[in-house]
The first five atom37 places (N, CA, C, CB, O) and aatype in JSON, in Angstrom:
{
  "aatype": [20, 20, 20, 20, 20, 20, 20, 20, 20, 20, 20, 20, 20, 20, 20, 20, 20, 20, 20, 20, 20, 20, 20, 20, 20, 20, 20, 20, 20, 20, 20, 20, 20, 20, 20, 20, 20, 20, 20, 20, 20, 20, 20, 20, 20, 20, 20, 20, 20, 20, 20, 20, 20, 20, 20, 20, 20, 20, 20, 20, 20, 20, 20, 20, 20, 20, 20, 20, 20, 20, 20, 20, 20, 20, 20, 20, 20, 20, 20, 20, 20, 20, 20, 20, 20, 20, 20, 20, 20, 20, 20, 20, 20, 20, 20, 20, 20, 20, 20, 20, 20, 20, 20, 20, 20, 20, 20, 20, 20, 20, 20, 20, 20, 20, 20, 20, 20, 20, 20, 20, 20, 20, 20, 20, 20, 20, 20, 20, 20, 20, 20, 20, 20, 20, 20, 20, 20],
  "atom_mask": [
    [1, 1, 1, 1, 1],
    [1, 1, 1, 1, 1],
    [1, 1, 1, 1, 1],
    [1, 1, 1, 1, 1],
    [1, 1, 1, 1, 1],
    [1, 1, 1, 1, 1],
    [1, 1, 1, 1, 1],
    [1, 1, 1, 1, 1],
    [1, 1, 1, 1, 1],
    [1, 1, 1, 1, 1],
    [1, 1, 1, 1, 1],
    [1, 1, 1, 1, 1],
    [1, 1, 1, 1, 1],
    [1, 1, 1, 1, 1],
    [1, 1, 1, 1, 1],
    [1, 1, 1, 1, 1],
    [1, 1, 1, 1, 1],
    [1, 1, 1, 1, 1],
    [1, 1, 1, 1, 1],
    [1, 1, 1, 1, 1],
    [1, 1, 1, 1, 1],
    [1, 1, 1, 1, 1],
    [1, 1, 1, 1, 1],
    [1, 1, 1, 1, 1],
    [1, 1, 1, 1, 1],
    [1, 1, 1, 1, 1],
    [1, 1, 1, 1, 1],
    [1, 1, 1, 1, 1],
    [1, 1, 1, 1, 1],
    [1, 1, 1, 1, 1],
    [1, 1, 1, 1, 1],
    [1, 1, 1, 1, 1],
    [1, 1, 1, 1, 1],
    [1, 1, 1, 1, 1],
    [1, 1, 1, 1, 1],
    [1, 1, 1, 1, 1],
    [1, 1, 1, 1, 1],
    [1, 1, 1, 1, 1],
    [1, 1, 1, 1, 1],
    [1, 1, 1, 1, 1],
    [1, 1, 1, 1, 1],
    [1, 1, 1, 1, 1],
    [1, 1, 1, 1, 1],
    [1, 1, 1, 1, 1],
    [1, 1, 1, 1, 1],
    [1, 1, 1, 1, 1],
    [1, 1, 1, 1, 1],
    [1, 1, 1, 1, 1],
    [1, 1, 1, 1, 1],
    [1, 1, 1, 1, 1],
    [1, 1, 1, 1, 1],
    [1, 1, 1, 1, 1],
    [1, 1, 1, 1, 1],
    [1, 1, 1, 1, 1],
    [1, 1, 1, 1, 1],
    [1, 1, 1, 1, 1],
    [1, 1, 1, 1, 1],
    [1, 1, 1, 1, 1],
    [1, 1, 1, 1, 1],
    [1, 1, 1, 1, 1],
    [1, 1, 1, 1, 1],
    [1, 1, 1, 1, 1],
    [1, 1, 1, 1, 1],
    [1, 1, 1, 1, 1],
    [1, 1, 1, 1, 1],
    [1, 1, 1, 1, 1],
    [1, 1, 1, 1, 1],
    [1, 1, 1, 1, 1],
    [1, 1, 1, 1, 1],
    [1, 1, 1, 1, 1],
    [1, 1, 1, 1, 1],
    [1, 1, 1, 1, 1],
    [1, 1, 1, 1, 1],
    [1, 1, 1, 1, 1],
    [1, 1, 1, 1, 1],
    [1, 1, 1, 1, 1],
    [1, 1, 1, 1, 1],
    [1, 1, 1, 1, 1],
    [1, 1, 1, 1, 1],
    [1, 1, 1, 1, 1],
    [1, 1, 1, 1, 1],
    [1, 1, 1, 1, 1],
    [1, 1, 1, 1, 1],
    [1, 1, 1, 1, 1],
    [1, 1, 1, 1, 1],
    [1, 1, 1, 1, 1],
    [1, 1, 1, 1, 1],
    [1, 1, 1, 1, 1],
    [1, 1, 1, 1, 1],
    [1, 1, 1, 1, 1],
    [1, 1, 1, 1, 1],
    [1, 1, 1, 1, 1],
    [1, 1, 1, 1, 1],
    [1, 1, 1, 1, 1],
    [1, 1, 1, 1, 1],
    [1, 1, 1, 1, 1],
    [1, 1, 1, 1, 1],
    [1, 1, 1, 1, 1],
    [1, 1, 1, 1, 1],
    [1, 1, 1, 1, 1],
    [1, 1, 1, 1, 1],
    [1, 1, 1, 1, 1],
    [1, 1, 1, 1, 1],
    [1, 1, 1, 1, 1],
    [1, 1, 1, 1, 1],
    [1, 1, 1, 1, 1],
    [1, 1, 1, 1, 1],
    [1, 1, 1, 1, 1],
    [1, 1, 1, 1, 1],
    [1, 1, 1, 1, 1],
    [1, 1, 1, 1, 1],
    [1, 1, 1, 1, 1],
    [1, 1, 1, 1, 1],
    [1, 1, 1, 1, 1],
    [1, 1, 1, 1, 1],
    [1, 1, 1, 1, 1],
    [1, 1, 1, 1, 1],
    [1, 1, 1, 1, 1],
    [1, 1, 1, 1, 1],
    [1, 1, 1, 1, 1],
    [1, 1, 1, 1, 1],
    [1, 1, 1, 1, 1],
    [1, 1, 1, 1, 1],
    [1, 1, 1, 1, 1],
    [1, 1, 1, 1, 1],
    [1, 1, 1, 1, 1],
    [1, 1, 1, 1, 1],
    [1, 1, 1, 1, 1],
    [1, 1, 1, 1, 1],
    [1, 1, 1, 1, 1],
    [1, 1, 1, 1, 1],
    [1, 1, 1, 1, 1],
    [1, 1, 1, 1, 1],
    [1, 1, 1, 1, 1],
    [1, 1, 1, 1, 1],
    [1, 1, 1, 1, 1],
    [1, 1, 1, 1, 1]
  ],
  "atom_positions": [
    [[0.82, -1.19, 0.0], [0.0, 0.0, 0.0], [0.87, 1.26, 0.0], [-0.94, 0.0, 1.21], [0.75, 2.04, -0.95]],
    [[1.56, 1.48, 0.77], [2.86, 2.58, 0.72], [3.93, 2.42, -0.37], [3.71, 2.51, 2.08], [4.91, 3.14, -0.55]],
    [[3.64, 1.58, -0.89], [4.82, 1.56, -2.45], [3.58, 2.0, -3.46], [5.75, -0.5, -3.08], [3.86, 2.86, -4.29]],
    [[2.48, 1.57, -3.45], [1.34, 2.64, -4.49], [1.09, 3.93, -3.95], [-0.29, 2.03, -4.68], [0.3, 4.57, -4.64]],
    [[1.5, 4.48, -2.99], [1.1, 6.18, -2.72], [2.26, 6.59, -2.95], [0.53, 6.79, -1.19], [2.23, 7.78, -3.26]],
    [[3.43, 6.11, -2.93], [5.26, 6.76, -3.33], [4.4, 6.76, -4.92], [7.38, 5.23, -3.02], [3.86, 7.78, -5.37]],
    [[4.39, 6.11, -5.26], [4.13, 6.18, -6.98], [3.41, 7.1, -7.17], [3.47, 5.04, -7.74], [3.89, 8.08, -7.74]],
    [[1.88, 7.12, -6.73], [1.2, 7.98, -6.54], [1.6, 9.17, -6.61], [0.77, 7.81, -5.72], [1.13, 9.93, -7.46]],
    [[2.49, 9.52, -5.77], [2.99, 10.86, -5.01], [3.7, 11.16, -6.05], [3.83, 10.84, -3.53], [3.5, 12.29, -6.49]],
    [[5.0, 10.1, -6.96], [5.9, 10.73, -7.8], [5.04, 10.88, -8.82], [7.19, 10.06, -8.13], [5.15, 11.84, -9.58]],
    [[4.09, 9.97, -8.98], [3.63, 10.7, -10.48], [3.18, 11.94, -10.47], [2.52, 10.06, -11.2], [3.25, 12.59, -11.51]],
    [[2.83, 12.31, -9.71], [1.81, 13.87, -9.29], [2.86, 14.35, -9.45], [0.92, 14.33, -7.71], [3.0, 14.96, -10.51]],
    [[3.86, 14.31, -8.65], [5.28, 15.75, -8.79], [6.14, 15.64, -10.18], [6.8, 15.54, -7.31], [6.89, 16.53, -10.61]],
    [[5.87, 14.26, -10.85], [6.39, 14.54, -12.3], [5.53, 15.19, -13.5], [6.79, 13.26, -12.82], [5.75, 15.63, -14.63]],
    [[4.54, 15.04, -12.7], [3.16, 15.45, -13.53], [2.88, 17.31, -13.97], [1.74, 14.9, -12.32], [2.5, 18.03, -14.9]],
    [[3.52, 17.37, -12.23], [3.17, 18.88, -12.32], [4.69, 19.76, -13.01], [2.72, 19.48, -10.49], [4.69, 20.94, -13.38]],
    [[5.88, 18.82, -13.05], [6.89, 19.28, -13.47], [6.68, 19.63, -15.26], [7.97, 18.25, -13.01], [6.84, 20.46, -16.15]],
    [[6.22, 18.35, -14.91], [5.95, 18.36, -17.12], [5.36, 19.5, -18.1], [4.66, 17.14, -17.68], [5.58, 19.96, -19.22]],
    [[4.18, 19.76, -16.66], [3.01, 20.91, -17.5], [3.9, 21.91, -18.41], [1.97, 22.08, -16.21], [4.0, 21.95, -19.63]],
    [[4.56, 22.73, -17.36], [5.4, 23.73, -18.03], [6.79, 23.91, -17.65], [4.84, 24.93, -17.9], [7.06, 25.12, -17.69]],
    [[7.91, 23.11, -17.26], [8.31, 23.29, -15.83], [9.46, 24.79, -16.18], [9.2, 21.53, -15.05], [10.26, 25.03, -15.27]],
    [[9.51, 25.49, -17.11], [10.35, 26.58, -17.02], [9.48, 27.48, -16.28], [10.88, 27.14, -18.36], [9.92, 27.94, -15.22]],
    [[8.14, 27.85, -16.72], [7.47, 29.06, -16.01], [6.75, 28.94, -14.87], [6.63, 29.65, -16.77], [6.26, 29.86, -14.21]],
    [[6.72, 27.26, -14.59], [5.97, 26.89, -13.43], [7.1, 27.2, -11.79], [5.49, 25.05, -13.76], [6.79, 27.69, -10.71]],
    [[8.49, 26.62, -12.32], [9.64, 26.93, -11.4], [9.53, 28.01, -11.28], [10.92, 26.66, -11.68], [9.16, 28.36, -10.16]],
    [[9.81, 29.25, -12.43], [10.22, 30.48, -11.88], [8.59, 31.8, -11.14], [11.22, 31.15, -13.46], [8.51, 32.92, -10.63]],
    [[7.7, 30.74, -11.54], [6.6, 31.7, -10.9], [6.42, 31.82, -9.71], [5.46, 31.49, -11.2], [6.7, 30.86, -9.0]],
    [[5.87, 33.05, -9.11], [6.01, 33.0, -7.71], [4.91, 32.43, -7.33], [6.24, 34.21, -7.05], [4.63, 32.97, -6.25]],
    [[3.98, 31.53, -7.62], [3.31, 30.76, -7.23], [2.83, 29.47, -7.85], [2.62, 31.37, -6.95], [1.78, 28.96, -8.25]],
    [[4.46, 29.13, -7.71], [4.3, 27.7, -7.89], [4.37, 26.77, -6.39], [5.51, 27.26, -8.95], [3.63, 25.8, -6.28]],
    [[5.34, 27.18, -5.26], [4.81, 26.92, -4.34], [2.99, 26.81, -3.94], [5.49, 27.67, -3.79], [2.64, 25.84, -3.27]],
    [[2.14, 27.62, -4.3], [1.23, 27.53, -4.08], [0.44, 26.57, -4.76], [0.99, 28.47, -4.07], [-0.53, 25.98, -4.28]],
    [[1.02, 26.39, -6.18], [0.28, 25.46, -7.09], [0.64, 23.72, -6.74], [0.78, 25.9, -8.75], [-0.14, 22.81, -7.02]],
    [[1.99, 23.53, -6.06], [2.14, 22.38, -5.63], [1.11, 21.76, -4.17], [3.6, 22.44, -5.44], [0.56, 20.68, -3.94]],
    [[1.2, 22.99, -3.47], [0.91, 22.89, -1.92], [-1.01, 22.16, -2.38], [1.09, 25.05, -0.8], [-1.58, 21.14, -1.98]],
    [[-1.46, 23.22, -3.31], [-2.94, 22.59, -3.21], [-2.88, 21.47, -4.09], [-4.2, 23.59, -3.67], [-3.93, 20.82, -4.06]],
    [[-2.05, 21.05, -4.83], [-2.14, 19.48, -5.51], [-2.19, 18.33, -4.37], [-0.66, 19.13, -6.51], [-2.87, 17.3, -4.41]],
    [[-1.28, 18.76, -3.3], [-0.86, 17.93, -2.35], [-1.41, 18.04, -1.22], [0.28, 17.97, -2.19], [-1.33, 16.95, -0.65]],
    [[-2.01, 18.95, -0.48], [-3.02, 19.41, 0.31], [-4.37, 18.39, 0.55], [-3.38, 20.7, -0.33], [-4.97, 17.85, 1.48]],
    [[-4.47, 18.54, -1.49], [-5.77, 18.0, -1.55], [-5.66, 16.51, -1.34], [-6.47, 18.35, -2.86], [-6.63, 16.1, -0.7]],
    [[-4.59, 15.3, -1.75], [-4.52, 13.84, -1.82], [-3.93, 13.75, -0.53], [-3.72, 13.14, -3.04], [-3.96, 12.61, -0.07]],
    [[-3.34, 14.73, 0.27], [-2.43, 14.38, 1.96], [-3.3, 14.93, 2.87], [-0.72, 15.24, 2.31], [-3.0, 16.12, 2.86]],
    [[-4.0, 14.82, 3.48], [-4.74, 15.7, 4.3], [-4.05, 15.4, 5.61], [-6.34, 15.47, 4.28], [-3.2, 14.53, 5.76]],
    [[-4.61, 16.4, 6.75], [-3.62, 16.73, 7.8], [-3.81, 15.2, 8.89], [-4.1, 18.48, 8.65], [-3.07, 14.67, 9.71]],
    [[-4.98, 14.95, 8.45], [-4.8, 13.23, 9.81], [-5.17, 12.17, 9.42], [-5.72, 13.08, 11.29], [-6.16, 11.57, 9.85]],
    [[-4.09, 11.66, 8.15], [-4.09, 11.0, 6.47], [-2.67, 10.5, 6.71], [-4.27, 12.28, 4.85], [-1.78, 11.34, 6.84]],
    [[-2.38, 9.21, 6.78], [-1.18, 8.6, 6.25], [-0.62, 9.91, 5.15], [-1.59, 6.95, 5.42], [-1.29, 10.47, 4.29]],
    [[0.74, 10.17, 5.49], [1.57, 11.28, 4.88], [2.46, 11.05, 3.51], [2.53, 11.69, 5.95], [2.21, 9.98, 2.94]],
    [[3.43, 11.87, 2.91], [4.62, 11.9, 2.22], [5.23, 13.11, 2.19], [4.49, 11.5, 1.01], [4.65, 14.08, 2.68]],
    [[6.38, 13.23, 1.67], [6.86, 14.17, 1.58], [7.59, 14.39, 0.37], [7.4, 14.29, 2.53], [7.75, 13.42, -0.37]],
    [[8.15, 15.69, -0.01], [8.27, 16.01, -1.28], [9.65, 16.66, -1.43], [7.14, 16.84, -1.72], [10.21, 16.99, -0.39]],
    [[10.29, 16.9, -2.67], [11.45, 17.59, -2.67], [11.36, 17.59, -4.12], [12.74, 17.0, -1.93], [10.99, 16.55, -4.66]],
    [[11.73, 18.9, -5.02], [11.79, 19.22, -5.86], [12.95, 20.17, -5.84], [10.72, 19.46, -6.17], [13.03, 21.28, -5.3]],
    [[14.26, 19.18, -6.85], [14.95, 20.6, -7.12], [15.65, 20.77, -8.38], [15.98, 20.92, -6.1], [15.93, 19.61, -8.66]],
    [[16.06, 21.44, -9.24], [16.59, 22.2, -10.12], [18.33, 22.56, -10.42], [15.89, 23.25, -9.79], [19.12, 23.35, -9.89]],
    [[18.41, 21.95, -11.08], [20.28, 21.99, -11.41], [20.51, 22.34, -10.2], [21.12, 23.2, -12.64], [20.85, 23.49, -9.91]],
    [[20.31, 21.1, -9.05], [21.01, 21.24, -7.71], [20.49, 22.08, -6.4], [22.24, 21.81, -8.05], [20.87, 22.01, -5.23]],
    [[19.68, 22.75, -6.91], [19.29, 23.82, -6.13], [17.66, 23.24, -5.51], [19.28, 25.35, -7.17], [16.7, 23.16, -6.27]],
    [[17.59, 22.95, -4.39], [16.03, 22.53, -4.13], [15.36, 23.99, -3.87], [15.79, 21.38, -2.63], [15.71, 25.03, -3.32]],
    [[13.84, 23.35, -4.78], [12.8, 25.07, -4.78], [11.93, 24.67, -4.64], [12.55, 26.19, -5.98], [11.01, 25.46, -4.83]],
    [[11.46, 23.11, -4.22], [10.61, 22.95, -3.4], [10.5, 21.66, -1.99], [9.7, 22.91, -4.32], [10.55, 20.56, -2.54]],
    [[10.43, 21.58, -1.27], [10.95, 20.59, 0.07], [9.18, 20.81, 0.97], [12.89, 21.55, 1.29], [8.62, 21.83, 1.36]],
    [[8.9, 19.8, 0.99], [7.73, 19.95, 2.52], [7.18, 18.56, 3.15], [6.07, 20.85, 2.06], [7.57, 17.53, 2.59]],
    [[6.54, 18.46, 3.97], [6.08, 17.33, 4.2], [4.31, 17.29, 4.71], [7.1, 16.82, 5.22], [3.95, 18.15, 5.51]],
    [[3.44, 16.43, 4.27], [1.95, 16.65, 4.3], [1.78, 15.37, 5.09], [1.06, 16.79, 2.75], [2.54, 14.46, 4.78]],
    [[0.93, 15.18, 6.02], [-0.17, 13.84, 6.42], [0.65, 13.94, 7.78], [-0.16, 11.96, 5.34], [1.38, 14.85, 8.17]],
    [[0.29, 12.73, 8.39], [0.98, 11.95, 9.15], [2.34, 10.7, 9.44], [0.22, 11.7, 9.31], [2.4, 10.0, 8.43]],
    [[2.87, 10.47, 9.97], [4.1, 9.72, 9.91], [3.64, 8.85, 10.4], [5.3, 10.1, 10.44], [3.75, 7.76, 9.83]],
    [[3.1, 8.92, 11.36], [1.92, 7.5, 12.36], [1.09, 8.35, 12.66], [2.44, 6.53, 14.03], [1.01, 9.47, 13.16]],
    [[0.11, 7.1, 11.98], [-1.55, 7.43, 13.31], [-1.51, 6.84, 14.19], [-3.15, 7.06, 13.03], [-2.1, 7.3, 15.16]],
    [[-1.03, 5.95, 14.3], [-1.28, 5.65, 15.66], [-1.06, 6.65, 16.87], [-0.54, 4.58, 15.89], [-1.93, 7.16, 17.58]],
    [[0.29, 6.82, 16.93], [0.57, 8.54, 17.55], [0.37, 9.32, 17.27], [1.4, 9.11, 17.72], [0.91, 10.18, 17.97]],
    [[-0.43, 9.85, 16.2], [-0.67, 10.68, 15.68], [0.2, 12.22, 15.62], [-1.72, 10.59, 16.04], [-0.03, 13.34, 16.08]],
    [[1.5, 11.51, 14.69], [3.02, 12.3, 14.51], [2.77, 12.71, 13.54], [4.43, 11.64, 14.46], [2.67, 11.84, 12.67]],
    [[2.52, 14.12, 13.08], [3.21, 14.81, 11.87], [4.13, 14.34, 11.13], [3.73, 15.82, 12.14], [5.08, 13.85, 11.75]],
    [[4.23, 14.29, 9.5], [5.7, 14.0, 8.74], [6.39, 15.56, 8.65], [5.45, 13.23, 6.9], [5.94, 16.7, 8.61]],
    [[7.05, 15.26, 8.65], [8.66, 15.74, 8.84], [9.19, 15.45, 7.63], [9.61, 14.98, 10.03], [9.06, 14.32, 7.15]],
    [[9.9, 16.55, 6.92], [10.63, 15.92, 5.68], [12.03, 14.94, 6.08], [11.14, 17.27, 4.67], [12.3, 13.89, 5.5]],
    [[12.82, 15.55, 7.18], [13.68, 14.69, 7.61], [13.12, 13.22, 8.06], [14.33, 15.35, 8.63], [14.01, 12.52, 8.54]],
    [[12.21, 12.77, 8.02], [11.8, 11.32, 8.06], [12.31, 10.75, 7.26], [10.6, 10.98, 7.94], [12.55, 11.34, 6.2]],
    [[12.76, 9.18, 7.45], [13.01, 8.4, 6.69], [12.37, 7.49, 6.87], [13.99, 8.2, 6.59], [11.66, 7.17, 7.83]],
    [[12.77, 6.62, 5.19], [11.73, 5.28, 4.67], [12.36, 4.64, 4.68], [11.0, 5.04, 3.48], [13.58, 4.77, 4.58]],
    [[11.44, 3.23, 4.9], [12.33, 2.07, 4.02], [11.68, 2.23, 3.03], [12.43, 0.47, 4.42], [10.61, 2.84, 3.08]],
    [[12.13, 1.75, 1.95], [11.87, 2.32, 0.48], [12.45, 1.02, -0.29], [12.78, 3.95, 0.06], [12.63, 1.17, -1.5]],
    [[12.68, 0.06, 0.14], [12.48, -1.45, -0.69], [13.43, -1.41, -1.4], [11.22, -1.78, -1.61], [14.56, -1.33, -0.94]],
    [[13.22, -1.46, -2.42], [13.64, -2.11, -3.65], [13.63, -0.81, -5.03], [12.43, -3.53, -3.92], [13.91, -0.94, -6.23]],
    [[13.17, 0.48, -4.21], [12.43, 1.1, -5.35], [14.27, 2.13, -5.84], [10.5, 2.34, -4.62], [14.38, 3.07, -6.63]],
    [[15.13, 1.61, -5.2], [16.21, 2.28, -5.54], [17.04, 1.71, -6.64], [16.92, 2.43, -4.46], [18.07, 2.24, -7.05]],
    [[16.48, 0.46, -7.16], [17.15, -0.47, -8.13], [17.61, 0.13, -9.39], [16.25, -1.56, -8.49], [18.65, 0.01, -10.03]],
    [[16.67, 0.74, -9.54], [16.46, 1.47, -10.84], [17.49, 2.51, -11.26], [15.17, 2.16, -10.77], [18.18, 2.61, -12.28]],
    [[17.37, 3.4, -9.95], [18.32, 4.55, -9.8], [19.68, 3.98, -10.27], [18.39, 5.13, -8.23], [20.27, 4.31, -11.3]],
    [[20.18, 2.79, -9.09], [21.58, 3.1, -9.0], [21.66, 1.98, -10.49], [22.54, 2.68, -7.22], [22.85, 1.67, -10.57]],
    [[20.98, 1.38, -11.47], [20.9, 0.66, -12.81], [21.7, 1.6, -13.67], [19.33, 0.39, -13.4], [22.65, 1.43, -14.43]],
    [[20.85, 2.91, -13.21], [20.9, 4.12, -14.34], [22.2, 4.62, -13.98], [19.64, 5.41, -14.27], [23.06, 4.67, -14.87]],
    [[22.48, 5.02, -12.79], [23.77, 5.23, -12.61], [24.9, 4.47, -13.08], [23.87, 5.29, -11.54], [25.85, 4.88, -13.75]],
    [[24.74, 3.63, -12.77], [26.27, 2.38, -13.45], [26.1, 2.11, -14.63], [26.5, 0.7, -12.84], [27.06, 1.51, -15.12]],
    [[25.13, 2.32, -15.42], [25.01, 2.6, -17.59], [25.38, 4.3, -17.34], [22.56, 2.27, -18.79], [26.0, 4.61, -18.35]],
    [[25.33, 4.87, -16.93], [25.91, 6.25, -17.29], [27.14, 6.39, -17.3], [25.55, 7.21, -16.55], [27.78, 6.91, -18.22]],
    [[27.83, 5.72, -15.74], [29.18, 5.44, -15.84], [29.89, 4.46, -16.99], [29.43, 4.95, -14.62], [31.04, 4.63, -17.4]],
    [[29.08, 3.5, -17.4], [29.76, 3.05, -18.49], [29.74, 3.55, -19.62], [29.54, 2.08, -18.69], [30.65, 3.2, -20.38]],
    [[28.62, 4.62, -20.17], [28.8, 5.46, -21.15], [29.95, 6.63, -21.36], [27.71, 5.95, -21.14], [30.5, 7.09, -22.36]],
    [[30.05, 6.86, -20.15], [31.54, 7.75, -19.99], [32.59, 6.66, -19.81], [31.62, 8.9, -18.5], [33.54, 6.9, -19.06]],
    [[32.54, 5.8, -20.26], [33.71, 4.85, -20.27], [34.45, 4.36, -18.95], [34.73, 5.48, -21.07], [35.35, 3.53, -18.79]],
    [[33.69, 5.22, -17.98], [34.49, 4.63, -16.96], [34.14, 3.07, -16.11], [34.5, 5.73, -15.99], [34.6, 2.5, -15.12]],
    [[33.51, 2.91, -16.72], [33.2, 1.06, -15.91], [32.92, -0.12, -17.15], [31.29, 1.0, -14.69], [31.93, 0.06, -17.87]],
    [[33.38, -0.75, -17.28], [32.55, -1.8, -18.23], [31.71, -2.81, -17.44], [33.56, -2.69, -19.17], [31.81, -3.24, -16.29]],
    [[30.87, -3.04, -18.4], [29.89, -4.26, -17.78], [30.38, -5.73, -17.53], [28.69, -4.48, -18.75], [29.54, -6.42, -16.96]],
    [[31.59, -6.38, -17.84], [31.57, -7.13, -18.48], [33.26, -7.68, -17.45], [31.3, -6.63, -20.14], [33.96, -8.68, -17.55]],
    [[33.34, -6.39, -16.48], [34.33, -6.22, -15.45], [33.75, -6.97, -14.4], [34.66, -4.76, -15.05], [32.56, -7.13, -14.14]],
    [[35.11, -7.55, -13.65], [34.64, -8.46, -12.09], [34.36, -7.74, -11.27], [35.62, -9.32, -11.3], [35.09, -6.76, -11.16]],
    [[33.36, -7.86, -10.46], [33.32, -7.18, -8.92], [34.71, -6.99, -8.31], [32.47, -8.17, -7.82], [35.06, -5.87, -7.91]],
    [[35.58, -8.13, -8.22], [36.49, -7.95, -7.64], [37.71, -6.42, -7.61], [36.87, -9.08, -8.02], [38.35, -6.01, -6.64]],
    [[37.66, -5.68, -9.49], [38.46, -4.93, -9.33], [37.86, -3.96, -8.73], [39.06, -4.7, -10.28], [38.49, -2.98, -9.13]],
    [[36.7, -3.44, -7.71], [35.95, -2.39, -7.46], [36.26, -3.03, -6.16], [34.47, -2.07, -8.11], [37.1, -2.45, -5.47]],
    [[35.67, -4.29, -5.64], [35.83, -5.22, -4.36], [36.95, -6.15, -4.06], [34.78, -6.05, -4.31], [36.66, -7.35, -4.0]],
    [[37.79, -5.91, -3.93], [38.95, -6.68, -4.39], [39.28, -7.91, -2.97], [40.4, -5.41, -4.75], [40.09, -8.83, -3.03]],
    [[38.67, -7.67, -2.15], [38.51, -8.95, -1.12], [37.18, -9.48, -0.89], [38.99, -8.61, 0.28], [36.89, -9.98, 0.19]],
    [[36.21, -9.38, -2.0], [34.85, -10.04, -2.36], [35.19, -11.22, -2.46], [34.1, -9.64, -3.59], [35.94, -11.57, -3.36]],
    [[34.7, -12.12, -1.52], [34.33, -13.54, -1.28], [33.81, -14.04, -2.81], [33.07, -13.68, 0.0], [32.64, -13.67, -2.85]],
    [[34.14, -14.72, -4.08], [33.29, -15.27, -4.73], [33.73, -16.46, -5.14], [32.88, -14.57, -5.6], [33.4, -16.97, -6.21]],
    [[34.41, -16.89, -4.4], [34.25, -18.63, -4.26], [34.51, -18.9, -5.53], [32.7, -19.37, -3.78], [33.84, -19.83, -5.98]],
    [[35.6, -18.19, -6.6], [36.03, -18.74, -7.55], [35.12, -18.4, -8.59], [36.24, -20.0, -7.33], [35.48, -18.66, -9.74]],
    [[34.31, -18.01, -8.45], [33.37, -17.28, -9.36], [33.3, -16.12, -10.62], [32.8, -16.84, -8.59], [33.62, -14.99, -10.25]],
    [[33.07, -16.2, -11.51], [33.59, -15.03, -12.42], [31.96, -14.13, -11.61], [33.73, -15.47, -14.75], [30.86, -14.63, -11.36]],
    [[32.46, -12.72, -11.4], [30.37, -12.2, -10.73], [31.06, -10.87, -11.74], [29.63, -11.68, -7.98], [32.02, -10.37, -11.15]],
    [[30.88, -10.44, -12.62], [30.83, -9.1, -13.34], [29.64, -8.09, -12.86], [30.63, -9.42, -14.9], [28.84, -8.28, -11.93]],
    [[29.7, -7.34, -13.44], [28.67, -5.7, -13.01], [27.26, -5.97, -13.11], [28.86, -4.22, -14.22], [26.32, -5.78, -12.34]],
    [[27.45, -6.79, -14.99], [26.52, -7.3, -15.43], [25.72, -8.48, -14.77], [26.93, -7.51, -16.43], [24.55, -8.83, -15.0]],
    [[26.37, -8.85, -14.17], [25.82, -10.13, -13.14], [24.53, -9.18, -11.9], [27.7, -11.0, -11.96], [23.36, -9.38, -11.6]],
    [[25.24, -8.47, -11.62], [24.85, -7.54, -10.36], [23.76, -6.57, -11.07], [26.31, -6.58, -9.62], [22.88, -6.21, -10.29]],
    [[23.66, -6.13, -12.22], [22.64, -5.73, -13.13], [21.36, -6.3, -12.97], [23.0, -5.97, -14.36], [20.23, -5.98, -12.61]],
    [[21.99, -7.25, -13.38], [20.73, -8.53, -13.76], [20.18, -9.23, -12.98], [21.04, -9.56, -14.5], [19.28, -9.97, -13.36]],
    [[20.77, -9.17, -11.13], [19.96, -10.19, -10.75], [20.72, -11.77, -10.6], [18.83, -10.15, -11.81], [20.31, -12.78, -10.04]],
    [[22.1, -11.48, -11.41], [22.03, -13.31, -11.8], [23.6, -13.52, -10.77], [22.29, -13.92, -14.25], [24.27, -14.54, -10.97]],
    [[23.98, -12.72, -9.92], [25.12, -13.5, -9.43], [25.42, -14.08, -8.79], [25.72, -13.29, -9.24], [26.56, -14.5, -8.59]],
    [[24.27, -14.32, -8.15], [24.01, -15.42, -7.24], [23.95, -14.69, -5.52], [25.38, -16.67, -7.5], [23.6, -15.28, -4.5]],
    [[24.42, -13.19, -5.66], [24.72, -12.67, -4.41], [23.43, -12.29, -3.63], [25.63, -11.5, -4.58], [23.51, -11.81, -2.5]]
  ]
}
């Protein structure tokens, strides 16, 4: 249920990025235009999320809506943290094909020259192994 409202949540903030995002960033009420997107699906004593939007480095938008627990009924906090599963796979995928597009990693390289006292039991385990799922690790 909390891995469909993260989705939820990113699609909305990619959603609202897409519309226009040069004049939507620099307007002075785009804060306002995010706050009631999110206002309206987070309400104040509503299982929560939180948000961060930023721009060649620079965050221009950060907040947090709902609750962190009902049970205690705790405010979110943007400094909260998740467990967040599995949903980082992707990221660091994209990261290590970028690095190999700049030539600096090949796929096709052992763990070992990155890990060089990696346990693999004689094993060839490449990047690509660790890509895919298949190295047995």
């Amino acid at each position: 249920m909390q891995k469909a409202n993260y989705l939820k949540s990113l699609l909305i903030a990619i959603t609202v990025l897409s519309l226009n995002s040069q004049s939507i960033i620099y307007s002075q009420n785009f804060e306002l235009k995010i706050d009631s997107l999110l206002q309206e699906k987070y309400q104040p004593n509503a299982p929560g999320a939180t948000f961060l939007i930023s721009k060649n480095g620079t965050i221009v938008y950060k907040k947090a809506f709902g609750l962190s627990n009902l049970e205690l009924n705790l405010p979110m906090h943007t400094e909260n943290v998740f467990e967040i599963s599995s949903m980082t796979k992707q990221f660091t995928a994209v990261s290590i094909l970028m690095l190999m597009e700049k030539g600096k990693l090949n796929l096709d390289e052992e763990i070992t020259k990155f890990i060089p006292d990696y346990p693999t039991n004689g094993h060839k385990i490449t990047v690509h192994h660790l890509l895919t799922h298949t190295s047995g690790i």
